[in-house]
N, CA, C and O atoms as CSV, one atom per row, in Angstrom:
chain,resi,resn,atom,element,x,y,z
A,1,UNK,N,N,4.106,-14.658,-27.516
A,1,UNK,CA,C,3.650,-13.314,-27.798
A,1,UNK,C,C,2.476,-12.925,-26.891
A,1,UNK,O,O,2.483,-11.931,-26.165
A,2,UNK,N,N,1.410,-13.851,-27.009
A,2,UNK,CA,C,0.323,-13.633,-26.111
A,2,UNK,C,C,1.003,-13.604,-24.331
A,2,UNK,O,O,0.329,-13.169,-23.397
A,3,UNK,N,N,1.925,-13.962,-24.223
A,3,UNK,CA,C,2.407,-14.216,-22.660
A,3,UNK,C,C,2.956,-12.741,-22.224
A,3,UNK,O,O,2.833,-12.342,-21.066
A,4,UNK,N,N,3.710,-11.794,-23.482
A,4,UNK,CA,C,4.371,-11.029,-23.376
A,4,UNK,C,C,2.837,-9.961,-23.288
A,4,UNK,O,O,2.859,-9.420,-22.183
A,5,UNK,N,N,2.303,-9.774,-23.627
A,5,UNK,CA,C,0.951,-9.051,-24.011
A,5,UNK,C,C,0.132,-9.324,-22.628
A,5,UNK,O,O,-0.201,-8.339,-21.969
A,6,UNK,N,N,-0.121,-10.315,-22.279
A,6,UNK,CA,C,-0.443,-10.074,-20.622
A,6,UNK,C,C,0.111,-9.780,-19.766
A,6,UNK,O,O,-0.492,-9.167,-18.885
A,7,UNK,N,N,1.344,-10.035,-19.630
A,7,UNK,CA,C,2.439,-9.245,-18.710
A,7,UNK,C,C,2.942,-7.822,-18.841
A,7,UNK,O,O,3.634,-7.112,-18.112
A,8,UNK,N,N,2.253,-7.613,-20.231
A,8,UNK,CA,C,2.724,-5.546,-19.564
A,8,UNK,C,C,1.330,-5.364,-19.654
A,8,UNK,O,O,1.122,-4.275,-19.120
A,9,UNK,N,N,0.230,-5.856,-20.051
A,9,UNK,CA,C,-1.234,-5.557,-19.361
A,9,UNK,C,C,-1.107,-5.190,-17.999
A,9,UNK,O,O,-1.217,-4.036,-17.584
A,10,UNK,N,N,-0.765,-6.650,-16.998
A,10,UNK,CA,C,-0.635,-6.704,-16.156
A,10,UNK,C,C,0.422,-5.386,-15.011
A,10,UNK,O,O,0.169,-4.819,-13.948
A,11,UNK,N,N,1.506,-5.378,-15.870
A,11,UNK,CA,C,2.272,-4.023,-15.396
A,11,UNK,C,C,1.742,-2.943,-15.325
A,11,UNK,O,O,1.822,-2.249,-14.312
A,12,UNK,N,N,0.925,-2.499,-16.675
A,12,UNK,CA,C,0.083,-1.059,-16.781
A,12,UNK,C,C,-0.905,-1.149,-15.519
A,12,UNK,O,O,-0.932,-0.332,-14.598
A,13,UNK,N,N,-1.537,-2.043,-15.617
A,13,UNK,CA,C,-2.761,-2.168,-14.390
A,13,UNK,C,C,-2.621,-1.697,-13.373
A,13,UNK,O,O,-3.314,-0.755,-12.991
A,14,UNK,N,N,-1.407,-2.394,-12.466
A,14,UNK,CA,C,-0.398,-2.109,-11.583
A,14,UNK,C,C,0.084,-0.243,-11.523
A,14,UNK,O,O,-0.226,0.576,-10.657
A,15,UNK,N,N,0.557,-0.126,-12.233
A,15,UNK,CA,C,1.282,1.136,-12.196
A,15,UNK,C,C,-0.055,2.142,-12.727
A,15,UNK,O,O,0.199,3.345,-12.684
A,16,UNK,N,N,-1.251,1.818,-13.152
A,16,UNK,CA,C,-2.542,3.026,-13.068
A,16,UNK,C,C,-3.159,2.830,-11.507
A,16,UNK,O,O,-3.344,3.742,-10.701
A,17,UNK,N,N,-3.525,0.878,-11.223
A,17,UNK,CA,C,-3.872,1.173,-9.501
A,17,UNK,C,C,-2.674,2.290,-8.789
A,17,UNK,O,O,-3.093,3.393,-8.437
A,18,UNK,N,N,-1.199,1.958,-8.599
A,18,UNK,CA,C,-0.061,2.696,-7.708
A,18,UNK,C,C,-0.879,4.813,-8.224
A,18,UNK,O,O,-1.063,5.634,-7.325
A,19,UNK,N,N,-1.100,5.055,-9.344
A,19,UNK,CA,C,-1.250,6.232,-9.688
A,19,UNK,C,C,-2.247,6.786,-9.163
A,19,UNK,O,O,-2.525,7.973,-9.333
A,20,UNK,N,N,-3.001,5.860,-8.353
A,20,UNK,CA,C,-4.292,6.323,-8.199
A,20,UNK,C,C,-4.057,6.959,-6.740
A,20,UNK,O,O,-3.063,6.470,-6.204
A,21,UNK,N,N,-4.719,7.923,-5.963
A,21,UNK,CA,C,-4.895,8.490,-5.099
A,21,UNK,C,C,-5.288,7.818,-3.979
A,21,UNK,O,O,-6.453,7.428,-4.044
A,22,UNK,N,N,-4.641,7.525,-2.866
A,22,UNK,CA,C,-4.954,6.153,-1.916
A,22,UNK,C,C,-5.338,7.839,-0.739
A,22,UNK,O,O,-4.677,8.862,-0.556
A,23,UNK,N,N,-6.585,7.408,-0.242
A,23,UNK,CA,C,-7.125,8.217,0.835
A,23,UNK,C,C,-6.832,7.373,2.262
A,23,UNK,O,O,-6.227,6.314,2.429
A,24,UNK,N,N,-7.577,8.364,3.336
A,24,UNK,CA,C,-7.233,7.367,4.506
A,24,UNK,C,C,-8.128,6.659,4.863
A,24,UNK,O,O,-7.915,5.926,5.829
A,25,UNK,N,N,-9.572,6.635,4.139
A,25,UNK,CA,C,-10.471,5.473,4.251
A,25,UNK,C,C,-10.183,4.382,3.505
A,25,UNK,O,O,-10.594,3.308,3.944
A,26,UNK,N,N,-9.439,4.387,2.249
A,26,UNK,CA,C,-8.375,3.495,1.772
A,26,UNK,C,C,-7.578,3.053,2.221
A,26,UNK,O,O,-7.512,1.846,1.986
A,27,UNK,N,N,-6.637,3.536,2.985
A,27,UNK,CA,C,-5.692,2.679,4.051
A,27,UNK,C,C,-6.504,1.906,4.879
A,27,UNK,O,O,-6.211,0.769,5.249
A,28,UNK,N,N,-7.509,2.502,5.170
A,28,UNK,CA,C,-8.010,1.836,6.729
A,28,UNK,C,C,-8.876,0.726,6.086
A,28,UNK,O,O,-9.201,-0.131,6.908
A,29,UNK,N,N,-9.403,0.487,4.640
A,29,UNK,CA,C,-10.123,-0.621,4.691
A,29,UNK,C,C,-8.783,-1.585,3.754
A,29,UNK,O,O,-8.765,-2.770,3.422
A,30,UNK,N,N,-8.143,-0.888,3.623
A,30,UNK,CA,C,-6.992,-2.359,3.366
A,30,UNK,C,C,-6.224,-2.865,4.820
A,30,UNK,O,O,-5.768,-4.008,4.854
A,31,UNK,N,N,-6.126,-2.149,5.777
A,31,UNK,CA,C,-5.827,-2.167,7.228
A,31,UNK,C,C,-7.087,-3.764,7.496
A,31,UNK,O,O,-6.900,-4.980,7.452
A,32,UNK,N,N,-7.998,-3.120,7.696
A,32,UNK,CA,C,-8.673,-3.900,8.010
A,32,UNK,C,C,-9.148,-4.789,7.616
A,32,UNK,O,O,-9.698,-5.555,8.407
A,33,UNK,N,N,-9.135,-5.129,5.902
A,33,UNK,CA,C,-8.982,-5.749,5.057
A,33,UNK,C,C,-8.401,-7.353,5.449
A,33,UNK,O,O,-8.809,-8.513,5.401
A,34,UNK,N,N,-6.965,-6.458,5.933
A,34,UNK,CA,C,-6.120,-7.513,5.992
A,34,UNK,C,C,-5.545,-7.977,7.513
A,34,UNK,O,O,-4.422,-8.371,7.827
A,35,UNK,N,N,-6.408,-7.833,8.097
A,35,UNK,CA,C,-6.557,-8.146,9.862
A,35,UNK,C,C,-5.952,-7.560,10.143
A,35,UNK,O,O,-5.334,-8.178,11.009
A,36,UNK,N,N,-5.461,-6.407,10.048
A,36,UNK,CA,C,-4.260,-5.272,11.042
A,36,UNK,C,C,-4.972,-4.395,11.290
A,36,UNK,O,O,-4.942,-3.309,10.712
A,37,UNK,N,N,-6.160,-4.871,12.686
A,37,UNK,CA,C,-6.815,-4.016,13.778
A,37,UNK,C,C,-6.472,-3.174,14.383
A,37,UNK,O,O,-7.049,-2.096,14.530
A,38,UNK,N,N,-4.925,-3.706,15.090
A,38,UNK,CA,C,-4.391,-2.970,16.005
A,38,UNK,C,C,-3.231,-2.159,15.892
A,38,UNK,O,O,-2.757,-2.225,14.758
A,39,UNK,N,N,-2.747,-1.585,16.490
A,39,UNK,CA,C,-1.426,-0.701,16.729
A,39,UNK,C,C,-0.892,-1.751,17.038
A,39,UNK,O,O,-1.388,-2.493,17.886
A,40,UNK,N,N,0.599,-2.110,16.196
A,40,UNK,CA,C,1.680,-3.260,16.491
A,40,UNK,C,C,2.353,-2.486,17.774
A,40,UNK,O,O,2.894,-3.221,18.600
A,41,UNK,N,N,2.363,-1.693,17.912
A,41,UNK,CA,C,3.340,-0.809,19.466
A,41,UNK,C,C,2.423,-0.689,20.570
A,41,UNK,O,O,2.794,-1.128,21.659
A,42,UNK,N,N,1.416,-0.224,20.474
A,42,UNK,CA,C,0.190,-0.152,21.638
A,42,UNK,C,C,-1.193,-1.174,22.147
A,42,UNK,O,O,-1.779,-1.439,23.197
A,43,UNK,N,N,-1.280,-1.554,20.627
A,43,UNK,CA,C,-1.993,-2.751,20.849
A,43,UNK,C,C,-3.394,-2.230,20.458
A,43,UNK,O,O,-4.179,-2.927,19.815
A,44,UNK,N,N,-3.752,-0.620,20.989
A,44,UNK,CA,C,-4.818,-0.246,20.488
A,44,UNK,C,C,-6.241,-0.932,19.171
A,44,UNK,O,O,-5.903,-0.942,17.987
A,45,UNK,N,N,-6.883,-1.155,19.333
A,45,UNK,CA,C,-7.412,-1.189,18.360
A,45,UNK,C,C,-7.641,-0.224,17.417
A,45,UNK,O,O,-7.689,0.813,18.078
A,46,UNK,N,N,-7.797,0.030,16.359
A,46,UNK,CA,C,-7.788,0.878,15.275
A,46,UNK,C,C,-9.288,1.885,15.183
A,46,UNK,O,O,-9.428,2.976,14.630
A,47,UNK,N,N,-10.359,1.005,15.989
A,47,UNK,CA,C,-11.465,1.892,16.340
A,47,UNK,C,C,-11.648,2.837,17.445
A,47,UNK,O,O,-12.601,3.616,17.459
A,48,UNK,N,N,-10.858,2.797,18.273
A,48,UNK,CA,C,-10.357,3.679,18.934
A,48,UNK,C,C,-9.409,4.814,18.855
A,48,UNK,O,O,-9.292,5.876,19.468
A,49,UNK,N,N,-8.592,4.066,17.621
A,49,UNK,CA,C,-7.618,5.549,18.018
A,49,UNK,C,C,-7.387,5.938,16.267
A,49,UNK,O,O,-7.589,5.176,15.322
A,50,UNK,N,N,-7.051,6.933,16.237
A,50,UNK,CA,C,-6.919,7.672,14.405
A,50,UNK,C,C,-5.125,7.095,14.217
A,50,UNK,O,O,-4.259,6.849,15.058
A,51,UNK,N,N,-5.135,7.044,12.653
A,51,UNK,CA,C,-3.726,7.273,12.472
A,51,UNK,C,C,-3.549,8.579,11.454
A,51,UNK,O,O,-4.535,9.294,11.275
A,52,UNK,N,N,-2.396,8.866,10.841
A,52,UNK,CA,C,-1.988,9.987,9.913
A,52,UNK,C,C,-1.700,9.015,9.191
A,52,UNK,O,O,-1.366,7.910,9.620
A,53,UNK,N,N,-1.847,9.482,7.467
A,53,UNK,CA,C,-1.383,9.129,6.747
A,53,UNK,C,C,0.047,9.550,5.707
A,53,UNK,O,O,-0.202,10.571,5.066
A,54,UNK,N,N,0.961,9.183,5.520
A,54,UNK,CA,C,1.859,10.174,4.941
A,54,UNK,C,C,2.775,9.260,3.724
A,54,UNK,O,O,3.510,8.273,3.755
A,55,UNK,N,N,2.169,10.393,2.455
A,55,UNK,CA,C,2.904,9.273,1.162
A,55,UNK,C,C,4.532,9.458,1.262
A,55,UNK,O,O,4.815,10.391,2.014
A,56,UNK,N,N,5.414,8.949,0.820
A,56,UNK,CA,C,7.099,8.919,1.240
A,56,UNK,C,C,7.517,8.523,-0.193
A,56,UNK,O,O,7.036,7.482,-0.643
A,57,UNK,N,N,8.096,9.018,-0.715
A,57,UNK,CA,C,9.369,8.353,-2.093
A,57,UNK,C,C,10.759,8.256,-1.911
A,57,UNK,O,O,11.358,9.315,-1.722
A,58,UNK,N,N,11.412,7.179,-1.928
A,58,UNK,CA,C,11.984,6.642,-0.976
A,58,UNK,C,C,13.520,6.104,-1.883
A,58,UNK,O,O,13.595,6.966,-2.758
A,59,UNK,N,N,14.599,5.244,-2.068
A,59,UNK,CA,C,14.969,4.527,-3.119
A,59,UNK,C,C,15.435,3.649,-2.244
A,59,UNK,O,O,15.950,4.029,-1.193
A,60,UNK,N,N,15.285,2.030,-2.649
A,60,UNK,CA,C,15.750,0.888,-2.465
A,60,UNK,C,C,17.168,0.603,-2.549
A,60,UNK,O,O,17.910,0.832,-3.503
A,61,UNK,N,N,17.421,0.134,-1.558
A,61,UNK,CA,C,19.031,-0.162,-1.531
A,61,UNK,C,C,19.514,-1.327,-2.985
A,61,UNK,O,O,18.897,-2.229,-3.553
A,62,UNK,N,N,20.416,-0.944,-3.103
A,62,UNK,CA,C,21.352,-1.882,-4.310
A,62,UNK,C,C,21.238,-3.050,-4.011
A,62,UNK,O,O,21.698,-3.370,-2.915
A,63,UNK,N,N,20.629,-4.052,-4.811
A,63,UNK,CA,C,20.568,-5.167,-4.674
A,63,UNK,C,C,20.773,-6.392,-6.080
A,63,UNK,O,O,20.774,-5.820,-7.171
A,64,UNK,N,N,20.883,-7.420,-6.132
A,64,UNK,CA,C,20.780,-8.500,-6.906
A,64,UNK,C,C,19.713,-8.221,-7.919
A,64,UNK,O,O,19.789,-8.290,-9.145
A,65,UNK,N,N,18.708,-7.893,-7.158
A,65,UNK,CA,C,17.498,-7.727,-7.852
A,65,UNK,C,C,16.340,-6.687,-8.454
A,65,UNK,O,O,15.254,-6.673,-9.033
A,66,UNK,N,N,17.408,-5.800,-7.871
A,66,UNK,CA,C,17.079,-4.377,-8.191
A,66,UNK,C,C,17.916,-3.084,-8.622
A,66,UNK,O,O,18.648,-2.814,-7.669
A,67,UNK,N,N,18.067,-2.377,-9.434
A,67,UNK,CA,C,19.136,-1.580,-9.859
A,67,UNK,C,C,18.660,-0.486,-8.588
A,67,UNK,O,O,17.561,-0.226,-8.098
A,68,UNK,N,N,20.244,0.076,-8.284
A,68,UNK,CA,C,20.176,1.022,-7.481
A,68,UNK,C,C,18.939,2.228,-7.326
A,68,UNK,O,O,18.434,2.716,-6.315
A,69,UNK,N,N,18.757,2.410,-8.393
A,69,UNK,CA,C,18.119,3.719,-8.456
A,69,UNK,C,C,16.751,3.619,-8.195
A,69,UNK,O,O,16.156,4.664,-7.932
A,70,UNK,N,N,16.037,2.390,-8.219
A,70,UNK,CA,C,14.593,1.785,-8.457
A,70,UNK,C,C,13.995,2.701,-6.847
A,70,UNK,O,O,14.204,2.411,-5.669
A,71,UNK,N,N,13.218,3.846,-7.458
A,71,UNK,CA,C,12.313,4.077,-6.124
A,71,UNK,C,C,11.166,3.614,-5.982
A,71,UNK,O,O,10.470,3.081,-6.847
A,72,UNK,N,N,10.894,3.823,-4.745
A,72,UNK,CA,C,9.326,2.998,-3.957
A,72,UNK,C,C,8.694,4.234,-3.414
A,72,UNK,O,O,9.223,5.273,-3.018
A,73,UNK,N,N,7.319,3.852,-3.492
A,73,UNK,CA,C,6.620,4.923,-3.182
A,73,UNK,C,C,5.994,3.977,-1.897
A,73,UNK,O,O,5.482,2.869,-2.061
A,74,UNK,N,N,6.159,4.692,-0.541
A,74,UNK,CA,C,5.097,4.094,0.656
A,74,UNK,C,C,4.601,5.171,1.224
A,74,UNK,O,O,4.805,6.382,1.132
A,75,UNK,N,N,3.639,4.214,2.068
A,75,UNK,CA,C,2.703,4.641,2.801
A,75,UNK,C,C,3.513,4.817,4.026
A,75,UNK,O,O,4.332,3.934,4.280
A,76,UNK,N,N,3.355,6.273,5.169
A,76,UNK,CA,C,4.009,5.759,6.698
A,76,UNK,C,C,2.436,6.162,6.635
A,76,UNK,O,O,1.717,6.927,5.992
A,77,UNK,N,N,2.301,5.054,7.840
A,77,UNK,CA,C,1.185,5.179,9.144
A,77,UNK,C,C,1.037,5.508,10.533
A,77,UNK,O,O,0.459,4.600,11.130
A,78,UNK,N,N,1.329,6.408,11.211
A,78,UNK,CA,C,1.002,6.919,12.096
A,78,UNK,C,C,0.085,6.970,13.104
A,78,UNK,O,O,-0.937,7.651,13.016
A,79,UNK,N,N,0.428,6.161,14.262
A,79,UNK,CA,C,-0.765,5.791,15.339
A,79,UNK,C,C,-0.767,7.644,16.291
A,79,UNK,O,O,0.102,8.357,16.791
A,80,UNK,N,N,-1.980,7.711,16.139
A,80,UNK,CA,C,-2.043,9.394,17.036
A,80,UNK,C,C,-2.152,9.167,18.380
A,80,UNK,O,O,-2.294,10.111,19.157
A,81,UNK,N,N,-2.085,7.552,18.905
A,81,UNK,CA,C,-2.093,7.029,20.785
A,81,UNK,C,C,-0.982,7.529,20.755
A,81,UNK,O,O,-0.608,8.654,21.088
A,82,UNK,N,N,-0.239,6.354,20.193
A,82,UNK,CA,C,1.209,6.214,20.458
A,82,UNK,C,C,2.514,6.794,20.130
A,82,UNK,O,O,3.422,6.941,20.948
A,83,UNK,N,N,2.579,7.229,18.453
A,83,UNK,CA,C,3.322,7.409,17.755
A,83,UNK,C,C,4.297,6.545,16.949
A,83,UNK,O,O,5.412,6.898,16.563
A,84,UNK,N,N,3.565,5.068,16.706
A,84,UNK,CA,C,4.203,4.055,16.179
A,84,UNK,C,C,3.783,3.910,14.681
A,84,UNK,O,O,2.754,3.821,14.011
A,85,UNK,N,N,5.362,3.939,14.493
A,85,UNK,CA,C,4.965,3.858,12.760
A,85,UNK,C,C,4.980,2.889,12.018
A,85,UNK,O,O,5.405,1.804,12.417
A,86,UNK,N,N,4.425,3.110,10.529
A,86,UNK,CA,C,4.793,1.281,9.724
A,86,UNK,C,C,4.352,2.230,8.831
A,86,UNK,O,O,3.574,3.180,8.740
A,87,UNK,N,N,5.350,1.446,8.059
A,87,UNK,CA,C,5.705,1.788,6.216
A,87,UNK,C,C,5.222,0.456,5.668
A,87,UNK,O,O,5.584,-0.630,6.122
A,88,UNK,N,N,4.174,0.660,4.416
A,88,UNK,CA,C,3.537,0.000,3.694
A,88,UNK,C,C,3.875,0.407,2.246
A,88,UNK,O,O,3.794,1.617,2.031
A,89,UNK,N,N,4.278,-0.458,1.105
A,89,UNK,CA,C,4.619,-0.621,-0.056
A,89,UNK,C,C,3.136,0.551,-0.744
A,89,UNK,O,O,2.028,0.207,-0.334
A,90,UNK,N,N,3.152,1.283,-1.301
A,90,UNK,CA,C,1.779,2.047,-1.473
A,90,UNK,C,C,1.804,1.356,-3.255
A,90,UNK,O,O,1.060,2.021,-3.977
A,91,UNK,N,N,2.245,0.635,-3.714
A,91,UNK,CA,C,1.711,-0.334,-4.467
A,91,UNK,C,C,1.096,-0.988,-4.664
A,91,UNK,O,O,0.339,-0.962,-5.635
A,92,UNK,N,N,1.185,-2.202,-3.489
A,92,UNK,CA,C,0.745,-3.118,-3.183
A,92,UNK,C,C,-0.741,-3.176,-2.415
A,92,UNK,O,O,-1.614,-4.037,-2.520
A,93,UNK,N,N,-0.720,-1.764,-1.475
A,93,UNK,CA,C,-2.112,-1.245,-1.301
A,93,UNK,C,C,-2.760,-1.182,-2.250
A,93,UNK,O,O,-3.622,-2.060,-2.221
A,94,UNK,N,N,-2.827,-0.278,-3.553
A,94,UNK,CA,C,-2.888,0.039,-4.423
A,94,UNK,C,C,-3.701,-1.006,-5.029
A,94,UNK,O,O,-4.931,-0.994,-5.076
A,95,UNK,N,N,-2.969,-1.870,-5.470
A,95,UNK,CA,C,-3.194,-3.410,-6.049
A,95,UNK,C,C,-4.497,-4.086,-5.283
A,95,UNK,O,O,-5.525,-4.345,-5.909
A,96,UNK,N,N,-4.353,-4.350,-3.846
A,96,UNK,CA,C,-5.634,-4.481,-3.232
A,96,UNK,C,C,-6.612,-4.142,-3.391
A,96,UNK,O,O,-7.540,-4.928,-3.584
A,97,UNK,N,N,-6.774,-2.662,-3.365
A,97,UNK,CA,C,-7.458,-1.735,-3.513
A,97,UNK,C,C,-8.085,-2.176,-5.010
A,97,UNK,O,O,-9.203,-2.675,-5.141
A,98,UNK,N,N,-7.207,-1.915,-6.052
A,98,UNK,CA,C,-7.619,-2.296,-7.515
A,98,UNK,C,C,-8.502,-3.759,-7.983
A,98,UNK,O,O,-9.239,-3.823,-8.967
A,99,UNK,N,N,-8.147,-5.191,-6.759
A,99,UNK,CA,C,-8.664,-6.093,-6.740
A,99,UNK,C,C,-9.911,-6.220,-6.072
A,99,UNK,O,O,-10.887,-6.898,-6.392
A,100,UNK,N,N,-9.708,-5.330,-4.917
A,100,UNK,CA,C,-11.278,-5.381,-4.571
A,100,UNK,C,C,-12.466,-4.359,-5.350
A,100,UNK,O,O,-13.674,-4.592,-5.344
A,101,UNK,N,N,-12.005,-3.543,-5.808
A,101,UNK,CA,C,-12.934,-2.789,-6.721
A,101,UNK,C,C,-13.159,-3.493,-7.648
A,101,UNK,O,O,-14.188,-3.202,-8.258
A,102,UNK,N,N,-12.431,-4.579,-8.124
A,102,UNK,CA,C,-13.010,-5.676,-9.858
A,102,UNK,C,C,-13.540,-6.316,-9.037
A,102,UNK,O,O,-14.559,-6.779,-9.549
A,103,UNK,N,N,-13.451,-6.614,-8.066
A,103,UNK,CA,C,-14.235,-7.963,-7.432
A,103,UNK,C,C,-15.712,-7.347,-7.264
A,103,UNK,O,O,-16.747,-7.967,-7.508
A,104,UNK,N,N,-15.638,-6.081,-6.825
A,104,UNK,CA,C,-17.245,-5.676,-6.601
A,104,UNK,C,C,-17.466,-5.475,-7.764
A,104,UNK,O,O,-18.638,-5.844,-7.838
A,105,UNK,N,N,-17.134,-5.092,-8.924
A,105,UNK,CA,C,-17.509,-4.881,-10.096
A,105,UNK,C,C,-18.355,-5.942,-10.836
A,105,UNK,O,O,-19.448,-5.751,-11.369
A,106,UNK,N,N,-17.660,-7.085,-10.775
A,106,UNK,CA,C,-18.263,-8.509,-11.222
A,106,UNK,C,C,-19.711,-8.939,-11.037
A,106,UNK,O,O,-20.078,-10.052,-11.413
């Protein structure tokens, strides 16, 4: 019972961080966060050049492990050098985001 009771804790948590409003100083310190300095296409470093941010809702292909319909919400990122993009789970940012704010909290 207690196992079941931390695991949709844990879900709610999750799905209030995903609800929360991810800015682009939020991208950029989970970017940097997580050593992704550069433009994977240009190489740029990230202090040099801006990206765009753009939220996307999306649905996951049919799988084993997922019912068809299950959508994802991401992040595209947008290098303004180059024009190279990358799609990020805006969950999982999210989640970061939510862990490093308890961590400073502590």
């Amino acid at each position: 019972m207690a196992d079941t009771l931390t695991q949709d804790t844990k879900k709610a948590d999750v799905q209030k961080a995903d609800l929360r409003c991810i800015s682009k100083a939020d991208v950029d310190r989970f970017l940097f966060g997580k050593h992704l300095t550069s433009c994977p296409v240009c190489g740029r470093f990230r202090s040099q050049c801006d990206v765009d941010v753009h939220t996307l809702s999306c649905q996951r292909a049919a799988g084993e492990d997922c019912s068809p319909n299950a959508p994802i919400n991401v992040l595209m990122i947008v290098c303004q050098n180059c024009g190279g993009i990358q799609f990020h789970d805006r969950s999982v940012i999210a989640q970061w985001l939510e862990c490093q704010r308890v961590g400073h909290v502590r």
